[in-house]
GUBAFI-549636 format. One record per residue (C-alpha): x, y, z. Coordinates in steps of 0.02 Angstrom, whole numbers, plus 50000, padded with zeros to 5 digits. Example, Ala and Ser with C-alpha at 12.3 -4.5 7.8 and 13.67 -1.06 7.14 Angstrom:
<recs>
506154977550390 506844994750357 
</recs>
This chain:
<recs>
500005000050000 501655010949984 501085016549836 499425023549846 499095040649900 497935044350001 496635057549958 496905073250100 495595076250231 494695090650271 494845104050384 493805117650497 494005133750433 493705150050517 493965168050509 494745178450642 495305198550625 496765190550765 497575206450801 499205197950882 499415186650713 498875201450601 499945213650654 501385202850692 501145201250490 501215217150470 502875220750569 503625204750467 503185214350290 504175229650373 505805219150374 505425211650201 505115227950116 506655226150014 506395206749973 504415207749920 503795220049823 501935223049782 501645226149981 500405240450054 501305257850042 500885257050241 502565246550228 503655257150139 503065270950240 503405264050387 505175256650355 505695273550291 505135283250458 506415269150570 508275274750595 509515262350539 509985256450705 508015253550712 507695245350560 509255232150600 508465229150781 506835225550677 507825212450562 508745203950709 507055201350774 505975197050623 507405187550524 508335178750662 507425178150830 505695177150782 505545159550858 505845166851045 504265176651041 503095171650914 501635169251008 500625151451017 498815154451065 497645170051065 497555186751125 496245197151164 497455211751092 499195215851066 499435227251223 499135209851295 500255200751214 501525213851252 501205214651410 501355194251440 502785193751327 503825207251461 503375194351583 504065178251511 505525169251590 506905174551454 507745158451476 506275149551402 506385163551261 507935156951227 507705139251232 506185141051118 507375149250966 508735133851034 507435120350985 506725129150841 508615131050753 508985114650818 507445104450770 507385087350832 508635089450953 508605081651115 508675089951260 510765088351284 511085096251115 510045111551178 510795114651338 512365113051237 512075126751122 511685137951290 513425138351310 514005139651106 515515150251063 515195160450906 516135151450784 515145133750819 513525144050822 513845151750647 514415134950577 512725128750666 511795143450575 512395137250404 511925120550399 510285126050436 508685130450350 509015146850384 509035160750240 510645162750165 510565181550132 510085186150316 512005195450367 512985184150465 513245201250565 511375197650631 511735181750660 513345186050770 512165199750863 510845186550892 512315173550970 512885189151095 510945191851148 510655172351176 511895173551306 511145186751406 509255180751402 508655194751501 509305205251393 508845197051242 506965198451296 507205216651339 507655220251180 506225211151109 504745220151209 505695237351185 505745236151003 503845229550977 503005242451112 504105255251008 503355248350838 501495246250918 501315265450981 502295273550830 501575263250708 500425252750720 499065258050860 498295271150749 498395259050572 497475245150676 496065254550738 495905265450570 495825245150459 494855237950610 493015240250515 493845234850353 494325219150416 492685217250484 491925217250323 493215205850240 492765190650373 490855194650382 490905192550167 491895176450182 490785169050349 489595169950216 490145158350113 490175136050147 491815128150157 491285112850221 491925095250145 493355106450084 495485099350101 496545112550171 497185115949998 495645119249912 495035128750063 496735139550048 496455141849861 494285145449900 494985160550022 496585167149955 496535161849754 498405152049754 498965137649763 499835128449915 501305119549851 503095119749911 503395121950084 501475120450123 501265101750125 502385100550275 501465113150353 499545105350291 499855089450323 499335088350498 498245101750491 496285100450553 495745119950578 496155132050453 496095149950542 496165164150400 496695180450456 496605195650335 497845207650321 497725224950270 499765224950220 500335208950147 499825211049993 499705196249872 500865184749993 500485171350119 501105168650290 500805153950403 500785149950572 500595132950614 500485122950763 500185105150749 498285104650671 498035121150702 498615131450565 498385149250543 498395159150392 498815177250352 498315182950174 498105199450097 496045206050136 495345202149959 493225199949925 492585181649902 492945174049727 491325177349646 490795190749724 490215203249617 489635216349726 490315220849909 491025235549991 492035247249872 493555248249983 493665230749970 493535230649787 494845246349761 495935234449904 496055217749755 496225230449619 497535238049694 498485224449723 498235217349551 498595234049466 500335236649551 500985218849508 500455227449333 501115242449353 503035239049314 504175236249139 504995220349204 503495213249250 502655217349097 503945212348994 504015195849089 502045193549013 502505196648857 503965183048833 502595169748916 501285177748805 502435173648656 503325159948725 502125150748808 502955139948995 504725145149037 505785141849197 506485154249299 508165151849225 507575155549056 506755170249092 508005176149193 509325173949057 508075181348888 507675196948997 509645199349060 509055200549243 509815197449400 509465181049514 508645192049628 507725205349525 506905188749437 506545181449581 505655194749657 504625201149503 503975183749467 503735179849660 502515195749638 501795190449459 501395172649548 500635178149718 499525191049642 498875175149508 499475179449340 500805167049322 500525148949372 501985139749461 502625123349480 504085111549490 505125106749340 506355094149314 507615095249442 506675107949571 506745121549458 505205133149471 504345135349295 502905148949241 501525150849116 500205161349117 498665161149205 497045169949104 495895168449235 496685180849333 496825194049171 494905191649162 494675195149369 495535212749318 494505216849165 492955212249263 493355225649406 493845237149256 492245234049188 491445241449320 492245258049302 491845258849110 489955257549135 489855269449239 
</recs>
């Protein structure tokens, strides 16, 4: 029976505005604003009011020690995460980003690292799944805080009380009704008898592929949580079969009506993954071309590794491009009409005015 495949379950799903989750999202997109594009200009904004020395505290904590505070159940709001987070033992901080670099360590290996000298630790750090591009200067920061806990968590819960009341307070409240609306329109709807994959591609319109099957395999709730930054991206937090999922507020496919901020909120989106010559010119060799692979295009369009990768990462999240694996891993794109018609149909509705 090796080699039959079993067809996946289904899942709960429910909605949840989750401000903890939501704006931990949020904060995350801050860091990434150089990596993604396509984000809400909230993000941009935001990362261009912190000083340097602010913006690397934000990356230590949003690229490297995540895993010591990301929170595991819910909060009534973030003041209250905050405010629990200032009083959690810092050595259990630490030992939470331990297990989570080390995963499937025992016990010894983790006290062990306590007490790593820098050298081992960045050896450690690069035979992990960690990303490659994150500065090993971080990395060397992160090893000096994990050996003062206490001041590790300090840093932590000055940092995000700073982000909260200079940033974020006054965007929650003023997207608090929007969000509102998103999960009432999408309560609405019946995802009963539904996989976690189709239920992730009912909600959000993409595909889960990649990374996600680790993450949906043991999943039995599926928690959506709109956000009013992320854009057309996806970000998961999943614990055991509860899995929670951030995606950018968006109407129910289908829906032809609803309120207009919600329908200016998907055009939007949709319009700026437009709204660029490399992108467009990426269209135009698939138009002509038909499927390529990243390579390809990379090499007919004489872009960088990382310019490609980020304007197709765009072009895919927002729906115009279809992805999948090719021979040998390599990700491969072709177009995706259904998407071009979703645009012209909220265009539509401008020209009959």
């Amino acid at each position: 029976m090796s080699n039959v495949l079993l067809a996946p379950g289904t899942v709960s799903v429910r909605f949840a505005l989750d401000s903890v989750y939501n704006n931990l999202a949020s904060l995350y997109m801050v860091a990434l604003v150089d990596v993604f594009s396509g984000l809400d200009e909230w993000v941009g904004r935001t990362a261009a009011t912190l000083s340097a020395a602010q913006m690397r505290t934000h990356r230590l904590l949003f690229d490297v020690l995540y895993s010591a505070f990301e929170p595991d159940e819910d909060w009534p709001s973030f003041p209250d995460y905050l405010d629990d987070l200032a009083g959690q033992d810092p050595y259990r901080m630490r030992d939470r980003f331990l297990k989570h670099m080390f995963p499937g360590s025992g016990e010894r290996v983790v006290r062990r690292a306590q007490f790593m000298d820098l050298e081992t630790f960045l050896a450690r750090i690069d035979r992990s799944e960690f990303d490659r591009e994150i500065g090993r200067d971080l990395f060397a920061e992160a090893h000096t805080l994990l050996g003062a806990p206490p001041a590790m968590r300090d840093t932590i819960v000055s940092h995000l009380t700073m982000m909260w009341h200079e940033a974020l307070a006054a965007e929650w409240e003023r997207n608090t009704g929007f969000l509102e609306q998103v999960t009432g329109a999408f309560q609405s709807r019946d995802f009963s008898n539904q996989s976690a994959y189709e239920a992730i591609q009912s909600v959000t319109g993409r595909e889960a592929h990649g990374c996600w099957h680790r993450v949906l395999a043991p999943a039995e709730t599926l928690t959506f949580i709109p956000s009013p930054h992320i854009g057309p991206y996806l970000l998961h937090y999943a614990y055991g079969p509860v899995v929670r999922v951030v995606f950018g507020a968006r109407l129910p496919h289908g829906a032809e009506r609803g309120p207009a901020e919600l329908s200016r909120t998907d055009l939007l989106v949709q319009l700026r993954a437009l709204a660029d010559d490399t992108r467009l010119r990426i269209l135009e060799l698939l138009f002509e071309e038909g499927e390529l692979c990243a390579q390809e295009i990379v090499t007919r369009l004489k872009l960088t590794k990382s310019s490609g990768s980020r304007h197709l990462s765009q072009l895919s999240a927002t729906g115009y491009l279809v992805e999948h694996q090719g021979a040998g891993k390599t990700k491969c794109y072709a177009l995706n009409p259904v998407r071009f018609q979703d645009t012209l149909r909220f265009l539509k509705r401008y020209a009959q005015a």
